[in-house]
C-alpha positions as CSV (number, residue, x, y, z in Angstrom):
1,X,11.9,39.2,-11.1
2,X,14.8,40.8,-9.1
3,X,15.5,38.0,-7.0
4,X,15.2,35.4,-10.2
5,X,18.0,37.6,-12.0
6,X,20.3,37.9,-8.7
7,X,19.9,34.0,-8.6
8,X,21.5,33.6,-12.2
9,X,24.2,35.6,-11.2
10,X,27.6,35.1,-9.8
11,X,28.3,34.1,-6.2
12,X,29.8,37.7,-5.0
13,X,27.0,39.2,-6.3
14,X,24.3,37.3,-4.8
15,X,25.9,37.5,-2.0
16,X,26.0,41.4,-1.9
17,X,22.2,41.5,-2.9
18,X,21.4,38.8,0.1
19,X,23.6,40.9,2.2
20,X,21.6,43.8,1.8
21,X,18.1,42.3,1.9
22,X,19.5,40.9,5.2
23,X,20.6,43.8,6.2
24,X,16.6,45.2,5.9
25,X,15.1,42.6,8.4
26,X,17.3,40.2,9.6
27,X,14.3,38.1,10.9
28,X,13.4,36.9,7.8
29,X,13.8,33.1,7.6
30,X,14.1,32.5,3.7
31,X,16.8,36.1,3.7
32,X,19.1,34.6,6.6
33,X,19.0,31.0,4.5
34,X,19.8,32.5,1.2
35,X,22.3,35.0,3.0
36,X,23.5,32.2,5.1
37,X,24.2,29.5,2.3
38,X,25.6,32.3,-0.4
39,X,28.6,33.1,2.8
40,X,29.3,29.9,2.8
41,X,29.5,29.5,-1.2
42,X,31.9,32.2,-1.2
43,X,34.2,30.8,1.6
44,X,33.4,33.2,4.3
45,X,32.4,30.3,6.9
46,X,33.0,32.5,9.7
47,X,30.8,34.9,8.9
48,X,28.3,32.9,8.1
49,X,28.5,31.2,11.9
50,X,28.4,34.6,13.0
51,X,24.9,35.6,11.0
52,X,23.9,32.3,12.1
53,X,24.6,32.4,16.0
54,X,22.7,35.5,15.5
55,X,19.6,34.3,14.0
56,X,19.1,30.9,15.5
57,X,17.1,31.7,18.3
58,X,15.3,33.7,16.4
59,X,13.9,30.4,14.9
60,X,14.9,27.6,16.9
61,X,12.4,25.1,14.6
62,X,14.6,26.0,11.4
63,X,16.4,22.4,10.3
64,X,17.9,24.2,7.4
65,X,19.4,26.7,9.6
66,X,21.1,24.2,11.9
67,X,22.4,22.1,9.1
68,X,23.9,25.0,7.2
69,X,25.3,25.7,10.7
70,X,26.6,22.9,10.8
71,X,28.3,22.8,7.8
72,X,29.8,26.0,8.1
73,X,31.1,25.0,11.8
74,X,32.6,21.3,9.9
75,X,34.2,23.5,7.4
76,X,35.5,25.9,10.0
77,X,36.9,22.9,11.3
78,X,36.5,23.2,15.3
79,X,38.6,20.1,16.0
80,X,41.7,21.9,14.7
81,X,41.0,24.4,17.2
82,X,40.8,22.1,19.7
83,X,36.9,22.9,20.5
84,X,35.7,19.4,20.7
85,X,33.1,20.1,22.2
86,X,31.3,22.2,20.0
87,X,32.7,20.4,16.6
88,X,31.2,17.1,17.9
89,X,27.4,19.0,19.5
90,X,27.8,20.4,15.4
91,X,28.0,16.6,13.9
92,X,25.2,15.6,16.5
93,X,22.9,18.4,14.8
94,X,24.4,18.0,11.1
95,X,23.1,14.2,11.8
96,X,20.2,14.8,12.8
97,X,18.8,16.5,10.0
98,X,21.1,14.0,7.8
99,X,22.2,10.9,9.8
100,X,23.8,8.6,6.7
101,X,25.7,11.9,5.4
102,X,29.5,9.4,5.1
103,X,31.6,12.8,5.9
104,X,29.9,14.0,8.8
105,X,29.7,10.6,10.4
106,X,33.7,9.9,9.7
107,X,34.3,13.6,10.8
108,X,32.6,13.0,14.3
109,X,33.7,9.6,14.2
110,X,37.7,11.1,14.2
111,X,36.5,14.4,16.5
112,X,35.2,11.4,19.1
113,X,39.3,9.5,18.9
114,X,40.6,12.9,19.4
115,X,39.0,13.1,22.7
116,X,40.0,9.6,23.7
117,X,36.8,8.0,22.5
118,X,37.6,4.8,20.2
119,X,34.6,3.2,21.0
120,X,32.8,5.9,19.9
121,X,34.7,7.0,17.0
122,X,35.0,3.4,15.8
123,X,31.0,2.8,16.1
124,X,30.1,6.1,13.9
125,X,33.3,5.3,11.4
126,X,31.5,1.9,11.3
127,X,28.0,3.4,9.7
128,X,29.8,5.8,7.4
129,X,31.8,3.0,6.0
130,X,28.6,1.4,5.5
131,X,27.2,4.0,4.1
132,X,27.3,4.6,-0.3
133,X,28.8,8.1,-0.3
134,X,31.5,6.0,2.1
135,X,35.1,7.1,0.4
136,X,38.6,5.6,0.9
137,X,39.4,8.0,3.3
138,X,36.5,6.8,5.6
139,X,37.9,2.9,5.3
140,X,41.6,3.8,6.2
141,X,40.3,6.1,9.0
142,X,38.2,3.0,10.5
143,X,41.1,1.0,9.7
144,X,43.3,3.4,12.1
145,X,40.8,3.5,15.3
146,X,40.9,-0.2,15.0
147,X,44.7,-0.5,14.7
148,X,44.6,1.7,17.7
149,X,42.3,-0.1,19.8
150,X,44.7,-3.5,18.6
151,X,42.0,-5.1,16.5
152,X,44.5,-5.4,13.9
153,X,43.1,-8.3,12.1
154,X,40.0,-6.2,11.7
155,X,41.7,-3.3,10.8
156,X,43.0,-5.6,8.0
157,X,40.0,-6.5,6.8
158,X,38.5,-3.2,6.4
159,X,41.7,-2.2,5.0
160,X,43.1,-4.8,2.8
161,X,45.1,-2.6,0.8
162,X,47.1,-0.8,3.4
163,X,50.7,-0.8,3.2
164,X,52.2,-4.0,5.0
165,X,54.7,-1.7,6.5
166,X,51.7,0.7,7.9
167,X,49.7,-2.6,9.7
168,X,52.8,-3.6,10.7
């Protein structure tokens, strides 16, 4: 009954109750998911990677945990901090619990460019613009790698309705 109520309730205040019930035994699978996805509701990302790094290896097997992981590590955005690395191993795992997800495929797609991978980038822009969640954002960021690798008549036809002055 408790745990029905707190789920009605606001985000803080789920968040304070999961808190505490993580607080009680962090080794609980279904406390550190609830705690885990409630951080991230409330915009505390960080510490929601930090409960996380902590718990993982706890359960290794947990897909949920690595995809709200993931998310939290997107969100965090690891390519602005310059840590490739782990931005791009975070879309690998995001993709494998959810490999037509449009977002994270553009967002590794553009991580991959940033390291100097257009072949790469270009190939997993190229199944999130196929993809139906696929937004205009996705179509002019293929339409850049392609432009940048000089395939500029295919960067015009994913892009038809780039400025002329921007193809040009």
């Amino acid at each position: 009954e408790e745990i029905a109520e707190v789920e009605r309730a606001d985000a803080l205040t789920r968040a304070n109750f999961w808190a505490t019930e993580f607080r009680k035994d962090p080794s609980r699978l279904d406390t550190t998911i609830k705690f885990a996805s409630v951080l991230r509701e409330i915009g505390s990302h960080e510490r929601a990677i930090d409960v996380l790094s902590r718990t993982i290896p706890a359960h290794p097997a947990s897909h949920e945990l690595q995809l709200i992981m993931g998310r939290a590590l997107l969100t965090e955005n690891l390519d602005r901090l310059e840590r490739h690395r782990d931005a791009q191993d975070a879309y690998a795992r995001a993709l494998e619990l959810d490999p037509n997800r449009a977002s994270t495929l553009a967002n590794y797609g553009l991580s991959l460019a940033l390291t100097g991978d257009l072949a790469g980038a270009e190939a997993r822009l190229r199944r999130a613009y196929g993809q139906p969640d696929a937004d205009a954002r996705v179509r002019q960021n293929l339409a850049l790698i392609l432009g940048l690798q000089g395939e500029f008549d295919a960067m015009r036809a994913v892009d038809p309705h780039a400025p002329a002055r921007t193809v040009e």
